[in-house]
C-alpha positions as CSV (number, residue, x, y, z in Angstrom):
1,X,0.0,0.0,0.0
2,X,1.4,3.6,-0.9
3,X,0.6,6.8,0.4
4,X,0.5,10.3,0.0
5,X,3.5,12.0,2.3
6,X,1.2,15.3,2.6
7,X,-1.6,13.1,4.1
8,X,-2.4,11.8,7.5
9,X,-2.5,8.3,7.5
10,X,-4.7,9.4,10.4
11,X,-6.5,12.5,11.2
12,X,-9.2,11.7,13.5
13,X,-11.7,14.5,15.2
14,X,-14.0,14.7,18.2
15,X,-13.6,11.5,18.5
16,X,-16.4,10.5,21.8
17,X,-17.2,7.3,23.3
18,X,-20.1,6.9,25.5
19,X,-22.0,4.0,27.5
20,X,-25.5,3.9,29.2
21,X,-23.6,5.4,32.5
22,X,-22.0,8.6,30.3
23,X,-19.6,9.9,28.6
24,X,-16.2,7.6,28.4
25,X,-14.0,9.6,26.2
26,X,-14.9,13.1,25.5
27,X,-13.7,14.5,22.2
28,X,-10.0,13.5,21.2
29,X,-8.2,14.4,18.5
30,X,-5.7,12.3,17.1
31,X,-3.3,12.7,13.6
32,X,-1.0,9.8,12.2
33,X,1.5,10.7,9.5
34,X,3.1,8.0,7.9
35,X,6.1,6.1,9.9
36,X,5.1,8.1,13.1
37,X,5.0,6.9,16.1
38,X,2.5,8.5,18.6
39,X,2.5,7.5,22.1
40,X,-1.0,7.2,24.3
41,X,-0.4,7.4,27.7
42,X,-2.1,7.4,31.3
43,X,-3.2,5.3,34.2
44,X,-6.3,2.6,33.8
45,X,-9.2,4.5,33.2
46,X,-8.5,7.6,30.9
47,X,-9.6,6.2,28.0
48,X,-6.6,4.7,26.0
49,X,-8.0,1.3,24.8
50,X,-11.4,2.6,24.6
51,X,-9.9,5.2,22.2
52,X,-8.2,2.8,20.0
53,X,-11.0,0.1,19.8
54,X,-13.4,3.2,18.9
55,X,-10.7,3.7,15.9
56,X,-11.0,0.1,15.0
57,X,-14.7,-0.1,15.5
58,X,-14.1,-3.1,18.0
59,X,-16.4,-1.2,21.1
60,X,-18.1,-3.6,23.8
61,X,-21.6,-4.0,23.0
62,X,-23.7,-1.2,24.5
63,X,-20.8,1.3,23.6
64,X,-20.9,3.7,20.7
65,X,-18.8,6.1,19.0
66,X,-19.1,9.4,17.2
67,X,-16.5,11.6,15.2
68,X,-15.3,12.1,12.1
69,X,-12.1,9.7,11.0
70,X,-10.1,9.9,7.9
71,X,-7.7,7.5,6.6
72,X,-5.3,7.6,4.2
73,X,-7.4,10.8,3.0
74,X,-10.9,8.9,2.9
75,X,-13.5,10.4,5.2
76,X,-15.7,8.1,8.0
77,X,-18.4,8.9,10.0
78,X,-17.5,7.0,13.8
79,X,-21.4,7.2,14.2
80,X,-22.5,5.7,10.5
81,X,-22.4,2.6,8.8
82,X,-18.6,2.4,8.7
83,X,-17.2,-0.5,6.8
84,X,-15.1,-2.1,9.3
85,X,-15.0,-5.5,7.8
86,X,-13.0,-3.8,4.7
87,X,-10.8,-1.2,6.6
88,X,-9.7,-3.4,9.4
89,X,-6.6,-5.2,8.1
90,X,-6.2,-3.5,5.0
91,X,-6.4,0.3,6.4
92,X,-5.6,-0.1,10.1
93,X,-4.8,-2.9,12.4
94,X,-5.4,-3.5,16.6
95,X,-2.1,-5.7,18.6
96,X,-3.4,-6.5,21.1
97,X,-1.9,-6.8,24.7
98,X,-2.0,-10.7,25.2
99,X,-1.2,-12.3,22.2
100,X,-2.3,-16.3,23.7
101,X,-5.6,-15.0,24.1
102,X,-6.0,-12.6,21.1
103,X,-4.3,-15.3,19.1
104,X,-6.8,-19.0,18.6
105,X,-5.4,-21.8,20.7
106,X,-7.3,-24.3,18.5
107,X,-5.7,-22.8,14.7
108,X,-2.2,-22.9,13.9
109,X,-0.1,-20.0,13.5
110,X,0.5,-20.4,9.8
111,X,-3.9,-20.5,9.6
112,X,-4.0,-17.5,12.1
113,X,-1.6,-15.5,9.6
114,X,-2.7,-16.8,6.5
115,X,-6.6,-15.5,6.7
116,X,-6.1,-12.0,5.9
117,X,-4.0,-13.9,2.8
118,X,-5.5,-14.7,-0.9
119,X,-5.9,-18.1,-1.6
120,X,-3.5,-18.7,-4.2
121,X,0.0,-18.4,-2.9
122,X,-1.2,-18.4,0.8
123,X,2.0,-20.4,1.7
124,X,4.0,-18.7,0.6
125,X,3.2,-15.5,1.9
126,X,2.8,-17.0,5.3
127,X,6.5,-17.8,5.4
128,X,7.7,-14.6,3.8
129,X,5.9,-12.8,7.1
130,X,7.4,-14.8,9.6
131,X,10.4,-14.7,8.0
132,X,9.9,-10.8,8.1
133,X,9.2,-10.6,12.1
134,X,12.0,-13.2,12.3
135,X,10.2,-16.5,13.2
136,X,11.6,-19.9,10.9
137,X,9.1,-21.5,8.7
138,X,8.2,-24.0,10.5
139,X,6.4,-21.7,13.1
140,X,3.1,-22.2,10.8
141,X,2.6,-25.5,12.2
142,X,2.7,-24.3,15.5
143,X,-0.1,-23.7,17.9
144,X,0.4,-20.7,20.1
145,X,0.4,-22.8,23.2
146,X,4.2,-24.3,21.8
147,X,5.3,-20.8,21.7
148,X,7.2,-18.4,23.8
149,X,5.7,-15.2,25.1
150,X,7.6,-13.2,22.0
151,X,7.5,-15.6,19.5
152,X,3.5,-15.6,20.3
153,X,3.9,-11.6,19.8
154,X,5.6,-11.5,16.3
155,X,3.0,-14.6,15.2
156,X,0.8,-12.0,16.0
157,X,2.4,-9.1,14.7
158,X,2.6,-11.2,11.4
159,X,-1.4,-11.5,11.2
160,X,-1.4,-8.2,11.9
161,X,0.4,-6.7,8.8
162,X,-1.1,-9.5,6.5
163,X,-3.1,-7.4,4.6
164,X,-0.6,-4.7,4.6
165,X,-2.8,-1.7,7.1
166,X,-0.9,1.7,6.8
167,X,-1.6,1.6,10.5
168,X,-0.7,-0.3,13.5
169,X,-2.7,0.3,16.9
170,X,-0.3,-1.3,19.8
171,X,-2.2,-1.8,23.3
172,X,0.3,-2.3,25.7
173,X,2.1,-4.9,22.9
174,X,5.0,-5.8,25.4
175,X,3.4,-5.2,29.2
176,X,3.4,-9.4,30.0
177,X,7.4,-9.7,28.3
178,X,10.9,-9.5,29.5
179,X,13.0,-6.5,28.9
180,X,15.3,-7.9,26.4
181,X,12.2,-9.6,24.7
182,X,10.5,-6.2,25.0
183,X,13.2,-4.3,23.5
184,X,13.3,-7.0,20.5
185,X,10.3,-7.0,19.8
186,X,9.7,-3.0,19.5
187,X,12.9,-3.3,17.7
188,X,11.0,-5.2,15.3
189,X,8.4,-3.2,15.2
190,X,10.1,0.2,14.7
191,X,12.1,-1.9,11.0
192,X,8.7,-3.0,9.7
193,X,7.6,0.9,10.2
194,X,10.3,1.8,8.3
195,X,10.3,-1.3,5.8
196,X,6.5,-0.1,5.4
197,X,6.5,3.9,6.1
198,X,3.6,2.5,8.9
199,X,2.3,4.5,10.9
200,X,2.7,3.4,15.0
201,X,-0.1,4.4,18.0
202,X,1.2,2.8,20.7
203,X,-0.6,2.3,23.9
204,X,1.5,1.9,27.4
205,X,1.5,2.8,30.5
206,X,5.8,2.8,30.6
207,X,6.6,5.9,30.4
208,X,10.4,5.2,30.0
209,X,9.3,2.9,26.8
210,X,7.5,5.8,25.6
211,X,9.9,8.9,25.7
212,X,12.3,6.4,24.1
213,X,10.1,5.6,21.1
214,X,7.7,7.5,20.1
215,X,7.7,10.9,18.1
216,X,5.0,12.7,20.1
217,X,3.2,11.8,23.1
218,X,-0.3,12.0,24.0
219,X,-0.8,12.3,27.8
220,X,-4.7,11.1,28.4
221,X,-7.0,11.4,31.6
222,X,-10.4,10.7,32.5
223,X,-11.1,10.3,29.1
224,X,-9.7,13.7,28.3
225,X,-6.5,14.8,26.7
226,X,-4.3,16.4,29.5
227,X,-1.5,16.7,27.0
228,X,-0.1,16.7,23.9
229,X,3.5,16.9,21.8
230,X,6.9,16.3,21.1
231,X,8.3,13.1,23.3
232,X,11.0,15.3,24.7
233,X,9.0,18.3,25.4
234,X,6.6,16.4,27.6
235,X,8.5,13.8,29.3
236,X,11.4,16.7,30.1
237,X,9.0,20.1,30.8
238,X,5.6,18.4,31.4
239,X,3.1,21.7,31.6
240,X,0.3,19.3,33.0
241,X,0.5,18.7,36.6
242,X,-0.4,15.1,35.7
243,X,2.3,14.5,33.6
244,X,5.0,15.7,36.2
245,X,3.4,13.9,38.8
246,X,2.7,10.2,36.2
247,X,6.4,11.0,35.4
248,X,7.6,11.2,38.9
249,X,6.4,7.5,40.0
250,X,8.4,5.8,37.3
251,X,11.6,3.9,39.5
252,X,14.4,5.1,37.9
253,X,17.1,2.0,37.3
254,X,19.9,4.1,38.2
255,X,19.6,4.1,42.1
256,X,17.3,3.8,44.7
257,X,15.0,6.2,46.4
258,X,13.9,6.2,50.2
259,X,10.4,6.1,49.3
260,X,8.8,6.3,45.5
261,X,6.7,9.3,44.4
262,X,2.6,8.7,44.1
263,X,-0.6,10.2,43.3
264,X,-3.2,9.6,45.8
265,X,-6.4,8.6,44.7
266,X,-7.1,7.0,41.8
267,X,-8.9,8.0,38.4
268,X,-12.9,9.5,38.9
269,X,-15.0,7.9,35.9
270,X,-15.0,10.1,32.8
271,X,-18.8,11.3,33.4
272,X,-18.3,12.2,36.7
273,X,-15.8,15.3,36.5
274,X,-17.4,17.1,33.5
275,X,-17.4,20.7,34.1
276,X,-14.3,20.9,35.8
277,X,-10.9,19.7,35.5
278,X,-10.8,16.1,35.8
279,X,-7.7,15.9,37.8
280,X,-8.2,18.6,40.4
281,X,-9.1,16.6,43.2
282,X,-5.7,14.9,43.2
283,X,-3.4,18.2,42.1
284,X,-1.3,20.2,44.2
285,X,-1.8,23.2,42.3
286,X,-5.6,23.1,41.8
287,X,-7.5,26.8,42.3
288,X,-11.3,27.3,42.6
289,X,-11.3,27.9,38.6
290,X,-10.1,23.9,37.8
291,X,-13.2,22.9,40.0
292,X,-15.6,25.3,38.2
293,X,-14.5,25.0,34.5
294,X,-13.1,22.3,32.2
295,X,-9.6,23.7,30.4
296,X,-9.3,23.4,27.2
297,X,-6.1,22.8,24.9
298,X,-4.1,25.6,24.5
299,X,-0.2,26.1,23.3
300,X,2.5,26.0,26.0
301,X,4.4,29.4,24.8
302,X,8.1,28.3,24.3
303,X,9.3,31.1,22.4
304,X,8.7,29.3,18.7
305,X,4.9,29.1,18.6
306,X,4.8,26.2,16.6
307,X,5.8,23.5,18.6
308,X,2.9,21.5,18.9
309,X,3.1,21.4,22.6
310,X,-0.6,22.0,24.1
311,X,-1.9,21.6,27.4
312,X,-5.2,21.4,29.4
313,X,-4.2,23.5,32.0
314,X,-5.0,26.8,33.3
315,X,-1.6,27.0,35.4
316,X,1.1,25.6,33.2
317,X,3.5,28.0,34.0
318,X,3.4,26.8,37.5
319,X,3.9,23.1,36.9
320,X,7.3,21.7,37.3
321,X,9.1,18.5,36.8
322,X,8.5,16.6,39.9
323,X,11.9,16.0,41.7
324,X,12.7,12.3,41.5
325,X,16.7,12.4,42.3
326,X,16.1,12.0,45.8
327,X,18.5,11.3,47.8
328,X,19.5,7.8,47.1
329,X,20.0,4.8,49.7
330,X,22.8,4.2,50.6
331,X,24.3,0.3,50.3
332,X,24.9,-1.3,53.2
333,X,28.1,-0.3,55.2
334,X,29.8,-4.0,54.8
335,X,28.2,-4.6,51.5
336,X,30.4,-7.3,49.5
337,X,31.0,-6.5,45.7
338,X,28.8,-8.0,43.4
339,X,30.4,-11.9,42.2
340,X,30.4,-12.9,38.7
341,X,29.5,-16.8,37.7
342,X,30.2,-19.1,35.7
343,X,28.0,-18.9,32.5
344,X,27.8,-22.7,33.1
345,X,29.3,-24.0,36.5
346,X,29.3,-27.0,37.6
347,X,26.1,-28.0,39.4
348,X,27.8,-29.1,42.2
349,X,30.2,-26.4,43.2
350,X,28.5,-22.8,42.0
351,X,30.4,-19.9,43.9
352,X,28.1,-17.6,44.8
353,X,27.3,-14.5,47.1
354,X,26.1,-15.5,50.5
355,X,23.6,-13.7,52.3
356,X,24.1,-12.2,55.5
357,X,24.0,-14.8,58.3
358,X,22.1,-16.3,59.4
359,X,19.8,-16.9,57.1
360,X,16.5,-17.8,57.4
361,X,16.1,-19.3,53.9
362,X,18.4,-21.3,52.3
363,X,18.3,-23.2,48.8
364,X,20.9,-25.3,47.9
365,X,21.4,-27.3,44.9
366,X,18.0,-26.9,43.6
367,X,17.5,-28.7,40.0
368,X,13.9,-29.1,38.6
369,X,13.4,-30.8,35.3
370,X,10.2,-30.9,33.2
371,X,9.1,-33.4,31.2
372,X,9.7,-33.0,27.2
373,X,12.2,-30.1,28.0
374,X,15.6,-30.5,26.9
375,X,17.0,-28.7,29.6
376,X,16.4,-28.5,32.9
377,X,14.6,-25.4,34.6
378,X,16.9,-25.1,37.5
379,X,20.1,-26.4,37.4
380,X,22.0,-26.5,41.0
381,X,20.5,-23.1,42.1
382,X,21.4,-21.7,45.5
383,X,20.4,-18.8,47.2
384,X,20.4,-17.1,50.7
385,X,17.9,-14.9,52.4
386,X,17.9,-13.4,55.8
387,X,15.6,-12.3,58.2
388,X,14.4,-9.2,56.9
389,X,16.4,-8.9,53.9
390,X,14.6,-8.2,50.0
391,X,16.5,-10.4,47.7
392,X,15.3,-9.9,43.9
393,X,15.4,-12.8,40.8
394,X,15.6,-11.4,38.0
395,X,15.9,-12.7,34.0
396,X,14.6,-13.5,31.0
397,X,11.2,-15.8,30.6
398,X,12.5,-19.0,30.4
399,X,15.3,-18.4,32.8
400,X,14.0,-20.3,36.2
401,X,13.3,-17.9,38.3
402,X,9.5,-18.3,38.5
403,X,10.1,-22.1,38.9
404,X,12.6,-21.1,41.6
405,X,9.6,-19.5,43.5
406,X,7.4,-22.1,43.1
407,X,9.6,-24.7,44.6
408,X,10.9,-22.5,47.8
409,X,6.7,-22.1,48.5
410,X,5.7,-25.8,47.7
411,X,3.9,-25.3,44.5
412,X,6.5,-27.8,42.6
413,X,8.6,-30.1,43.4
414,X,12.1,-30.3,43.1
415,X,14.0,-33.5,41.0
416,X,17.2,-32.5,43.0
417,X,18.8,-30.2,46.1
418,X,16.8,-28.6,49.1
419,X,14.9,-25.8,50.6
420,X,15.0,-25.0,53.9
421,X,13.7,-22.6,56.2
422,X,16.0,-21.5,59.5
423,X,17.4,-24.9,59.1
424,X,13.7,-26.7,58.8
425,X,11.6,-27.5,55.7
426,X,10.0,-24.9,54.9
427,X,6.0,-24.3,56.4
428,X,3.0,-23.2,54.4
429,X,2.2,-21.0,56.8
430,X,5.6,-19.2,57.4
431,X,6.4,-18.3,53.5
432,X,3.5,-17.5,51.3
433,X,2.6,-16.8,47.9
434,X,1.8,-13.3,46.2
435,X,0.5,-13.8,42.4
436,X,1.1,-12.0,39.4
437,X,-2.4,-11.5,38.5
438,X,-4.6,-11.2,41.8
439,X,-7.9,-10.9,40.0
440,X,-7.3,-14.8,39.0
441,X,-5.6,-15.1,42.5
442,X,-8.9,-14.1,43.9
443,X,-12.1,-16.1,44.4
444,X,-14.5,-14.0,42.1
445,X,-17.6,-15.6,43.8
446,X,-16.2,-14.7,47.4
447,X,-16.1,-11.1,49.1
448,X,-12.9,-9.9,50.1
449,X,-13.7,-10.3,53.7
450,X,-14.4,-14.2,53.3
451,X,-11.3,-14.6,51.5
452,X,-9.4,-13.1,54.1
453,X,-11.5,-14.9,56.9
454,X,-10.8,-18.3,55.5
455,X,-6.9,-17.5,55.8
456,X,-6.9,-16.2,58.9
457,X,-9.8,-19.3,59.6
458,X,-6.8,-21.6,58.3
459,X,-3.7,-20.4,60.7
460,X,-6.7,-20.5,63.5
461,X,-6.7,-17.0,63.8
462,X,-10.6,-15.1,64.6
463,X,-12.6,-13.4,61.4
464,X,-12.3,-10.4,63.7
465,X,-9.0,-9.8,62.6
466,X,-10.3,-8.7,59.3
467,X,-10.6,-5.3,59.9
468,X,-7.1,-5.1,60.8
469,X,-5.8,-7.1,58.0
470,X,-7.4,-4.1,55.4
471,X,-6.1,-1.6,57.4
472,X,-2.4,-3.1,57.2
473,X,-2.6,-3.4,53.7
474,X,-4.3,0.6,53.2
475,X,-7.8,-0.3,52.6
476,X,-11.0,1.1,54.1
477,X,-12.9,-1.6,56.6
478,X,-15.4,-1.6,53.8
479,X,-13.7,-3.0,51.4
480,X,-14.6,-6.0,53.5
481,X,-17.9,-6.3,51.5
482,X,-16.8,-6.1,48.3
483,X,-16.2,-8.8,45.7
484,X,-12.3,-8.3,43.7
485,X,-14.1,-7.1,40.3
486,X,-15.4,-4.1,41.9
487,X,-11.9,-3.5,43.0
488,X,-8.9,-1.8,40.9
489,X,-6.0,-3.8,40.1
490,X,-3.6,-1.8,42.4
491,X,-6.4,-2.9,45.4
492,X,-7.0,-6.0,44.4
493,X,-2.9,-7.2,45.2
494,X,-3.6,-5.0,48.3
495,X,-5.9,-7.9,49.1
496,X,-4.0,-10.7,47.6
497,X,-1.1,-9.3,49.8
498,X,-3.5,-9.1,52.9
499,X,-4.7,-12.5,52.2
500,X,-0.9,-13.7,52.0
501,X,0.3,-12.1,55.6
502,X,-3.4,-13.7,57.3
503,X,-1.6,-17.3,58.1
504,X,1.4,-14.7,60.3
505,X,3.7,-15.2,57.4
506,X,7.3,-14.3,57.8
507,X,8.5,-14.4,54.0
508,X,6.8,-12.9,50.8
509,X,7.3,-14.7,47.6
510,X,6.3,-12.4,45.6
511,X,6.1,-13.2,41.7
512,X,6.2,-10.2,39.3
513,X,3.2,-9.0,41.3
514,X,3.4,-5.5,40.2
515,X,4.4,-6.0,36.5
516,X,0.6,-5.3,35.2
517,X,-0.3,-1.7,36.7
518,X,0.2,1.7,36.1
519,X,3.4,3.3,37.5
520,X,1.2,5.7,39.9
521,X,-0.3,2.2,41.4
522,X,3.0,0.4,40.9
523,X,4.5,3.2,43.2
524,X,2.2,2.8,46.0
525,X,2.3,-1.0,46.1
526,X,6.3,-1.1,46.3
527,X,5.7,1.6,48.8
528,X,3.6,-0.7,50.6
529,X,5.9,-3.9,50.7
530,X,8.6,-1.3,51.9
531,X,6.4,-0.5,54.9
532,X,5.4,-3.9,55.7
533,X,9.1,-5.2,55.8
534,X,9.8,-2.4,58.1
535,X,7.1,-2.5,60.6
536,X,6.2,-6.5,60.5
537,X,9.9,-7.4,59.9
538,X,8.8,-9.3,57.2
539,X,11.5,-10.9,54.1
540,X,11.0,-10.8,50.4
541,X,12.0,-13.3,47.9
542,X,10.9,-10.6,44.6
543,X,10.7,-12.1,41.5
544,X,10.8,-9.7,38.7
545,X,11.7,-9.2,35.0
546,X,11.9,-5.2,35.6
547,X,15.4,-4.3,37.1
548,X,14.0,-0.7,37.6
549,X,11.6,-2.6,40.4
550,X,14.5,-4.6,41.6
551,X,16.8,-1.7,42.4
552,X,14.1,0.1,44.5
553,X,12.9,-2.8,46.3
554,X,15.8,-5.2,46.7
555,X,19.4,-5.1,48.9
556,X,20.7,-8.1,46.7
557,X,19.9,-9.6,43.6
558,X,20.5,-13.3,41.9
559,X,20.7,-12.9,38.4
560,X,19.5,-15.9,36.6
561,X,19.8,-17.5,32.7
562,X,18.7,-20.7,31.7
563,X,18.4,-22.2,35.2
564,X,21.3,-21.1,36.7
565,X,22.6,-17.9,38.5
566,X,25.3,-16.0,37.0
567,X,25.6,-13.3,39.0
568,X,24.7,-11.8,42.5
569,X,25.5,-9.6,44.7
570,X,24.5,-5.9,46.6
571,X,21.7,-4.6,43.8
572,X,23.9,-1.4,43.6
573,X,27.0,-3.6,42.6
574,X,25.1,-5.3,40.3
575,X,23.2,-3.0,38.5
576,X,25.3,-0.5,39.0
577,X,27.8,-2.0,37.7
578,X,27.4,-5.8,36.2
579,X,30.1,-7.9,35.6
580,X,28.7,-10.5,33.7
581,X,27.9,-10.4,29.9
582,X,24.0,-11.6,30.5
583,X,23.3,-8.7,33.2
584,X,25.0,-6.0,30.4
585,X,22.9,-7.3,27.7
586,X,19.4,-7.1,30.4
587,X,20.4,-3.4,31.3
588,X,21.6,-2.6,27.9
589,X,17.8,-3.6,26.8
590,X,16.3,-1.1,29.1
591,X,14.6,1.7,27.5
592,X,16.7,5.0,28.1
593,X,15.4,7.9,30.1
594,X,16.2,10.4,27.3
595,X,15.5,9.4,23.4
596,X,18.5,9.3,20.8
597,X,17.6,12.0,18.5
């Protein structure tokens, strides 16, 4: 497909979204040119996905869409019989954020790819696009399930640019993968733009990934846009108080602060705050005008008047990036340097960093092996925590460190080695689990309170202690009679991590658990684990793929690759400066703070 360079691939006005409860996005304007890449931003709830499945046509049933949309210089009415079935695919095409569930578990890859595909020569061009997103041949035989996490995301990049669209909608295309996957699979994304002079609207909520590659940034709240422009000029002088502050809350991998910025409350629904600013309840700056009138757009004044930097804001000039070089801690006084591993010891003999003594969980030797895998999962694994210490995992998918969790709590078995606990086996009640995904973690059908009454019923502790339980975790006693859908993510694994310290555990194994909200939410749940270590003198085992989240939240770290540890140490040595080839390549991978122009 060609285009004309003088036209939008994109130029889409007023666009609104509304529901039977009101009004969910309220008039966004949004242009594409070709082999741009424009960046969506903002927490859960302002109105980024709805946005881009209103540009698809791909709205829940019950929501509808009005605006005019033009693409590749042919005009649309949102509200009209729009011919989706032609333009989707061959005009514009939605990545979704999960690709094994976007993707059909029961049709194999080279099916999945090949629809948007004519007939004749339907092979071929199968394995000329995953030879172009960098998958072998035989990958059309596949079924998604066989996969990886980012071979499943270029299978369904592939189906994506079958029938050549201009335009590529990515939500949150690389939220469930490891950094070095993320970063290879963008990678990919940003050659096929320029293969293809595509146009790019991604949808995240990393900021860091978004002031590295997009063009322009769109800051969205409440269903409003808060802010709009050049990547640099808003990530570097935000003039939206919610852009300093969203900005702020993102853990910088470069050392660790005390205590991570936040935004208190959360996002109001987009129908409830018309009339007014949408964000003034939870800004600093807010006057009686921002609770009286809504702003509208307006230029920031640079000097240049044509920068293309505009703002909802009737105080710009008074907004400020939000310091985030606090003071840094400080490593521990008798901190060790970080070791370097063998990239393949010997099981039997790996020399490793000790933990300070004692310690009050010990793995030694650990070796799991699944069935059909060539190699194993863990392969002689030890590691040392002590009584009140954070120790992160970090790595790649694939690497062990997930199984590594599962078999210091119970939930596998190991083929080989041991895990003890203050010299004993280790209890179910004294280490306990914290899940990725607490919504799936959760009993739908039960109400927060019963969950957490049939942990505390299971260490023999009262229901009374419910109450209690909320409070420790920063949640309202009447939360109690809620059920987890009515709940945001952020206070849903304020439950889950609730439900995990009923049984009086003493160690947290805590599996990626923040890896799936916003920054602002992230914030205040590593906020939270910090507290709770301090005042319940509890100990983390933190499993994570995001070394950003292990600096802040870690005093060592095990760095793991295919099974084994290569490297551990203080998280300052280690990050700070790695000495082995894997940890170089993870922090090479992670997406700058400032954009190579």
């Amino acid at each position: 497909m060609t285009h004309d360079p003088v036209t939008p691939l994109l130029d889409a006005r007023d666009v609104r979204v509304t529901s039977a409860a009101g009004v969910l996005v309220a008039g966004v304007d949004l242009t594409v040119a070709p082999g741009e890449t424009v960046a969506i931003v903002g927490e859960s709830g302002s109105g980024k996905s709805m946005t881009a499945r209103a540009l698809t046509g791909l709205l829940p049933e019950g929501v509808h869409a009005t605006g005019r949309l033009e693409l590749s210089g042919q005009a649309y009415d949102l509200a009209g019989r729009t011919p989706w079935q032609r333009i989707r695919g061959s005009e514009i095409a939605l990545l979704l954020q999960d690709p094994f569930t976007s993707l059909s578990p029961v049709h194999r890859c080279g099916q999945q790819i090949g629809w948007a595909l004519p007939r004749a020569g339907r092979a071929a061009g199968v394995a000329r696009l995953l030879a172009e997103v960098g998958l072998p041949a035989e990958t059309a035989g596949r079924y998604p399930f066989q996969l990886s996490g980012g071979m499943r995301q270029r299978v369904a990049i592939a189906a994506a640019l079958a029938a050549g669209p201009g335009l590529l909608i990515a939500d949150e295309p690389t939220t469930a993968l490891d950094v070095t996957t993320q970063h290879e699979v963008l990678e990919l994304v940003a050659g096929l733009q320029r293969a293809r002079r595509m146009g790019l609207i991604l949808i995240t909520h990393d900021l860091r990934l978004a002031r590295a590659r997009a063009d322009r940034i769109m800051v969205m709240y409440a269903g409003r846009l808060a802010e709009e422009g050049p990547a640099a000029e808003v990530m570097d002088r935000p003039a939206h108080p919610y852009t300093a502050r969203l900005a702020a809350c993102d853990p910088p991998v470069t050392h660790r602060l005390p205590a991570l910025p936040t935004i208190p409350g959360s996002v109001p629904r987009p129908y409830a705050v018309s009339g007014a600013c949408a964000f003034a309840d939870r800004c600093d700056l807010a006057a009686e005008v921002c609770r009286t009138a809504e702003p509208a757009l307006a230029e920031v004044a640079d000097g240049s008047g044509n920068s293309g930097h505009r703002v909802a804001c009737v105080r710009p000039a008074d907004v400020r990036p939000v310091a985030v070089l606090l003071p840094a801690v400080p490593p521990p006084a008798a901190a060790p340097p970080a070791v370097p591993l063998l990239e393949t010891p010997p099981a039997t003999a790996v020399p490793q960093e000790a933990g300070p003594s004692p310690a009050l969980l010990t793995v030694r030797g650990l070796i799991k092996r699944f069935p059909g895998s060539a190699a194993p999962a863990l392969d002689g694994v030890d590691l040392e925590v002590a009584a009140g210490e954070a120790v992160a995992v970090v790595g790649e998918s694939g690497s062990g460190k997930t199984t590594l969790a599962r078999c210091v709590v119970g939930l596998e078995r190991p083929d080989g080695g041991s895990v003890a606990f203050a010299g004993r086996a280790t209890g179910p009640r004294r280490v306990q689990y914290v899940f990725q995904d607490p919504y799936s973690a959760l009993n739908p059908g039960l109400t927060v309170g019963a969950s957490l009454a049939e942990a505390l019923r299971a260490a023999g502790r009262p229901r009374s202690e419910v109450p209690g339980l909320l409070d420790l975790v920063g949640l309202p006693a009447a939360y109690a009679r809620r059920r987890p859908q009515a709940l945001s993510g952020g206070e849903r694994q304020r439950v889950a991590i609730a439900r995990a310290l009923a049984p009086g555990a003493e160690v947290l194994v805590c599996d990626e658990p923040v890896s799936a909200l916003d920054v602002s939410v992230q914030a205040q749940v590593l906020n939270l684990l910090s507290d709770l270590r301090r005042d319940l003198g509890l100990t983390l085992l933190f499993i994570t793929h995001d070394l950003a989240v292990a600096r802040q939240v870690a005093d060592r770290v095990y760095v793991m690759h295919r099974g084994r540890v290569v490297e551990a140490g203080p998280v300052g040595d280690v990050l700070g400066a790695p000495a082995h080839e894997y940890t170089q390549r993870l922090l090479a991978s992670v997406p700058a703070a400032t954009r190579a122009e």
